[in-house]
N, C-alpha and C positions, 0 to 999 in steps of 0.2 A: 091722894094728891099726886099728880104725873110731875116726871121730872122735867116738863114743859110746860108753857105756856099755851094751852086750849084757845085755836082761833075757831070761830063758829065758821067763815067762809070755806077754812081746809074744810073741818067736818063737813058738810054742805056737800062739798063737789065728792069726799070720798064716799059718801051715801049717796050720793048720784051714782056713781060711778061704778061702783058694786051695784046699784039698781039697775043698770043700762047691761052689766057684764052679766047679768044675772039673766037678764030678758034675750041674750043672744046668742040661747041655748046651752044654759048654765042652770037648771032648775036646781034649786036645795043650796045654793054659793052660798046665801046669807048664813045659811048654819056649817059650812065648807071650809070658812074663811074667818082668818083673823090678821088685823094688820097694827101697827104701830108708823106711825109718819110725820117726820119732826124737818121744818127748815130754820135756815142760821141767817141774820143779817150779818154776820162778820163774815168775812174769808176765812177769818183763823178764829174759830169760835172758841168758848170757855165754855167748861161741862154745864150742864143746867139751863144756858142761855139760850136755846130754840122756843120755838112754837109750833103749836102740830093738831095731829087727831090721831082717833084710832077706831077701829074694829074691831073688837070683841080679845080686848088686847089682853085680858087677867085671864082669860080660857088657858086651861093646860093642853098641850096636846102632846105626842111624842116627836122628839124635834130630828130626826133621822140625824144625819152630821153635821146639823147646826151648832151641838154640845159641843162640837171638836172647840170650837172657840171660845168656851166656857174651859172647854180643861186646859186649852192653849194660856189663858189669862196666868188661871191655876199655876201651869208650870213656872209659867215667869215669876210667879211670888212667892214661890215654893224657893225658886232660885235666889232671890231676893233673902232669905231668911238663912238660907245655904241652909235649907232641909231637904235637897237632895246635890249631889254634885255634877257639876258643871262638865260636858265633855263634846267632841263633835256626834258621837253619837246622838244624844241627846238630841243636837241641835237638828241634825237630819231628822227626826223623828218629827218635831215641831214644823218643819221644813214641811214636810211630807204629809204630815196631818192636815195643815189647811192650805196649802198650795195643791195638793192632789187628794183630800182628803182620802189618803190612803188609810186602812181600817187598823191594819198590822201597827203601821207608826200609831194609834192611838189605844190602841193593845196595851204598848208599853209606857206611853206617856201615863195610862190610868194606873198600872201596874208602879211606876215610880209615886206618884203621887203618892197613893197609899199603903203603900210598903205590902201587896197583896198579890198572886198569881192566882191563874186560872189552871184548872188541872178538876181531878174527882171528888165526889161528894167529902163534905169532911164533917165530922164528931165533934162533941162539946167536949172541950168549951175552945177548942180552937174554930168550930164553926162562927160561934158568938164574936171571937178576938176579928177575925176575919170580916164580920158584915160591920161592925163596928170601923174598921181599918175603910173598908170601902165609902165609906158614909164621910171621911174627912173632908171630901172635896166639898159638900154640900151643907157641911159644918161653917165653913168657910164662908161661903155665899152669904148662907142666912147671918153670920155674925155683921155683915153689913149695918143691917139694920134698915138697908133700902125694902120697902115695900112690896118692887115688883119682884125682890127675892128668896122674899118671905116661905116661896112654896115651891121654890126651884128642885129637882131632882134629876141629879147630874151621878150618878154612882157605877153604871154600867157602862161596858167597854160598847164599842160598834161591832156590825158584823156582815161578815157576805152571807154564810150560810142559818147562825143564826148558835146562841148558844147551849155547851154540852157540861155536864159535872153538874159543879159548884157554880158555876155561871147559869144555869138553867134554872137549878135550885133556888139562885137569888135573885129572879124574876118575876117571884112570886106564884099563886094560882092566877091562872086567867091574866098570868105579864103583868100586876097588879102595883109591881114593882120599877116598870120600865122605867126609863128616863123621860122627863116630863118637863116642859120649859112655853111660857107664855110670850107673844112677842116684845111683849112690854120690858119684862127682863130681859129678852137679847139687847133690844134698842138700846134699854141703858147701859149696858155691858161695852157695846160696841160704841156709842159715842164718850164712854170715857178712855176705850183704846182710841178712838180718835182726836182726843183733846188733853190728852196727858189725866186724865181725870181719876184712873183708878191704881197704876204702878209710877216706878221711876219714870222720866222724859226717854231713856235709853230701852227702857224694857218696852211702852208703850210702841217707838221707834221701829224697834225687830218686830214684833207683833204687826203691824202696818207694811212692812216688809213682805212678811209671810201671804196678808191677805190681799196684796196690789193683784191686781186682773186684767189682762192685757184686751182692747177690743178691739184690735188688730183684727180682718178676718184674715188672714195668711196666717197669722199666729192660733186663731180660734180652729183653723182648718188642720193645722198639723195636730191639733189635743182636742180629741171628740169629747173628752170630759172635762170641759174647760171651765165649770161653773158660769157660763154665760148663757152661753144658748140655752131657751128654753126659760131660764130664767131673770131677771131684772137687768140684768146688767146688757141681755138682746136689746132691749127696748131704752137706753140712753142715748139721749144726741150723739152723732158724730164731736169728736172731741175729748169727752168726759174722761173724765181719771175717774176709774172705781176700786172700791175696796170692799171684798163682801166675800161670806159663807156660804155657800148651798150646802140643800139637804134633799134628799131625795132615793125613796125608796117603793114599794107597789103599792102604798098606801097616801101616801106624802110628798108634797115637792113644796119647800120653803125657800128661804132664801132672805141673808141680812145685807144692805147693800148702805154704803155711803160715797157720794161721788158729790163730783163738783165741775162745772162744765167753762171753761176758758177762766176769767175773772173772777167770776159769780160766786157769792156765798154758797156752800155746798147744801146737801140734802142728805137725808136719812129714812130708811125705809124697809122696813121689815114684815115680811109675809110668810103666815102660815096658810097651806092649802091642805085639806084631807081627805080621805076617800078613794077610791081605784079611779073615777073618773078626773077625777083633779091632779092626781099626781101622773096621771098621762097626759094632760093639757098642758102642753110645752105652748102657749097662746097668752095664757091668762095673765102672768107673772108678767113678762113682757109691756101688753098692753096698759098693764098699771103702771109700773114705770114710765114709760111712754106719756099719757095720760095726766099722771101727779108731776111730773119734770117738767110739762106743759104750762101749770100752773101758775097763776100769777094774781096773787093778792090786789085787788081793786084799792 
């Protein structure tokens, strides 16, 4: 059961729409691609109350720094419980984890969560105390009880070069361990950071903070990494207010996006892409944007 409301028109134009992006030198997109896409008739929506579609939205795939906003949630209700303490440091990290998804800041943000450091292989049974420590954040998730969280796997830090120890060690054979997330569970992740639906009105607030994106191009122009370009938030009308993750690594370019354009009820829209060819196609993402904002229910 989706935490929306299934309109047959959305679905319709987003299997068009993938059929049409597929045909314009995109061969393989339909197994490439997976989406989630919800809109609000309120301005100030309440969780649960959109309508949508999706694309192959229960697929797992590996969510390059789309996690970050999964352990961002994390931290705030860690905070919440005061199971970890509160300091500016902290807060730059959070700051930094999804305003720049910088990898260092979510080093430690994973490191706080679960009372765990990265360093050399380690011995039983503190190797055991250890994967078990790692594994809290996805303890969490699943205690939802929500469906699309069912099979979430959020346990591994990010990386530039890629990990060494105990962090390679717990990647399993063949990365079998990576981190793994469907767009279904971002979507609903992120529109309960958008509607007060999963923390406090204050924690939900900072979070919103963190993920505002500027589509200034002077402003896009001075930060080459600006989570815009190339991704969803390229392709919004002039005007839009966005709020949104990317992710993107040689395999991968995602991206979770909610905006809302002058008046209008806003939108919600999350995309996995995978593959070397997809996660070079600074095009794709964009265009759907573009395309689903264009929409308009008959």
């Amino acid at each position: 059961m989706a935490f929306y409301r299934p309109e047959p028109a959305m679905q319709q134009r987003l299997i068009d729409l993938i059929d049409q992006l597929a045909a314009e030198g995109r061969p393989g997109l339909h197994d490439q691609i997976a989406v989630s896409w919800v809109r609000y008739d309120a301005t100030s929506p309440v969780t649960g109350s959109g309508h949508g579609a999706a694309w192959a939205d229960q697929k797992l795939m590996y969510p390059a720094s789309v996690v970050k906003l999964m352990y961002a949630v994390a931290a705030e209700h860690w905070l919440q419980r005061d199971l970890i303490p509160d300091s500016e440091e902290l807060r730059r990290a959070l700051l930094d984890m999804l305003a720049d998804s910088s990898n260092d800041a979510t080093g430690l943000i994973v490191d706080l969560l679960t009372g765990t450091t990265s360093g050399p292989a380690l011995r039983s049974p503190a190797w055991e105390q250890w994967q078990q420590q790692r594994r809290l954040v996805n303890d969490w998730f699943h205690g939802f009880g929500w469906p699309e969280l069912g099979r979430v796997n959020c346990c591994q830090k990010t990386w530039g070069d890629g990990p060494y120890g105990r962090e390679k060690v717990f990647y399993g054979e063949n990365n079998t361990n990576r981190n793994a997330l469907c767009t279904a569970a971002v979507a609903r992740i992120l529109e309960a950071v958008m509607t007060d639906g999963v923390l406090s009105p204050p924690a939900c607030q900072r979070l919103r903070a963190r993920l505002a994106r500027s589509l200034s191009t002077s402003d896009r122009a001075q930060d080459p990494e600006n989570q815009v370009d190339g991704f969803l938030g390229a392709g919004l009308p002039e005007g839009s207010q966005l709020w949104s993750k990317a992710g993107w690594m040689s395999q991968a370019r995602h991206d979770a996006a909610w905006w809302c354009t002058d008046d209008q009820s806003p939108s919600l829209l999350v995309v996995f892409t995978e593959g070397p060819e997809r996660a070079g196609d600074e095009q794709l993402l964009p265009l759907l944007a573009s395309q689903l904002a264009e929409f308009r229910a008959d």
